[in-house]
C-alpha positions as CSV (number, residue, x, y, z in Angstrom):
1,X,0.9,30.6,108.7
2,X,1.4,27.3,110.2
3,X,3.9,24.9,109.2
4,X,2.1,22.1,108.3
5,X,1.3,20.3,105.0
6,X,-2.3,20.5,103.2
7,X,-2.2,17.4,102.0
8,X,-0.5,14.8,104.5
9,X,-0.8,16.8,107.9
10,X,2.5,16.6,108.7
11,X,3.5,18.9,111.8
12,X,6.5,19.6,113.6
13,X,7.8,16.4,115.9
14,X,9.3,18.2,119.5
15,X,11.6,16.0,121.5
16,X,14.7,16.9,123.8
17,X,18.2,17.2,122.5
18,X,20.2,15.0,124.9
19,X,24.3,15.9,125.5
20,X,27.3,13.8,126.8
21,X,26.2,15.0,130.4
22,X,22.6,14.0,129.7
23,X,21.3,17.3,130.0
24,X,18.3,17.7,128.1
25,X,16.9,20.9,126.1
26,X,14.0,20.9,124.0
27,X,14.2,20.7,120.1
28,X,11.9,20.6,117.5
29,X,12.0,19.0,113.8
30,X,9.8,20.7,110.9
31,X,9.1,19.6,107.7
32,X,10.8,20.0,104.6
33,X,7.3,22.1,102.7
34,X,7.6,23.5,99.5
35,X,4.8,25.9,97.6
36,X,3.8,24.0,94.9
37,X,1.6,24.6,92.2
38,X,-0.7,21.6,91.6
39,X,-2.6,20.7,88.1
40,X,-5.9,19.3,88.4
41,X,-7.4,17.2,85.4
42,X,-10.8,16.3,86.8
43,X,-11.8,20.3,87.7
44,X,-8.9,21.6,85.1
45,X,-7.7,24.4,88.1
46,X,-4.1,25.3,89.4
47,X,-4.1,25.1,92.5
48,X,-1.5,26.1,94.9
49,X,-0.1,24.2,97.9
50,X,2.0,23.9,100.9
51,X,3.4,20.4,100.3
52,X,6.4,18.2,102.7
53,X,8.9,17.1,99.8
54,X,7.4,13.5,100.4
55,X,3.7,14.5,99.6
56,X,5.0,15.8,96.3
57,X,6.7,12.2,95.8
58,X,4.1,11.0,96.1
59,X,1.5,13.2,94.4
60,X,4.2,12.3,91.3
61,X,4.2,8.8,92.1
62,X,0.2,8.2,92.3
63,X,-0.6,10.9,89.0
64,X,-3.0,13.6,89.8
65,X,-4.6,15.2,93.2
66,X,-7.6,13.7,92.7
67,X,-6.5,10.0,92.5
68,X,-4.2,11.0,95.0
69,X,-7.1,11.7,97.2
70,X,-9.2,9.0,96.6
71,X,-5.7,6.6,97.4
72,X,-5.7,8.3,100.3
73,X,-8.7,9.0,101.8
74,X,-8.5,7.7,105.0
75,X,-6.4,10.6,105.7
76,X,-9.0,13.0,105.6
C-alpha cells in the first residue's frame, strides 16, 4: 500500500540530508496519514480513508466529504 493520501495526494518529498562536511545522503519525508473513518450525509455511507493529519483539518474545517470535494475540485 502506497503512502499517499486519498483525498489531497500528498506523497513523500525526497531531498539530500546535508552534514557539516557537506556530504550529502538521500532522505525522504512522508506524511503524517491516519485511517479514518469518514461520514457521508449526501449518500449516508462510512467510508474509510487514508488521510495526512491536514486533510482531516480540513475535512473538519469545511463540514462533510462532499462539500469538501466540491471546495476542492480542482484537485481532482
Amino acid at each position: 500500500m502506497a503512502r499517499v493520501c486519498d483525498l489531497t495526494g500528498k506523497r513523500r518529498l525526497v531531498g539530500n540530508k546535508v552534514s557539516h562536511a557537506k556530504n550529502r545522503t538521500k532522505m525522504t519525508q512522508k506524511p503524517n496519514l491516519q485511517t479514518k473513518r469518514v461520514f457521508d450525509p449526501e449518500s449516508g455511507q462510512t467510508i474509510k480513508l487514508r488521510l495526512s493529519t491536514s486533510a482531516i483539518r480540513t475535512l473538519d474545517k469545511v463540514g462533510s466529504l462532499s462539500k469538501f470535494l466540491k471546495k476542492y475540485k480542482h484537485m481532482f
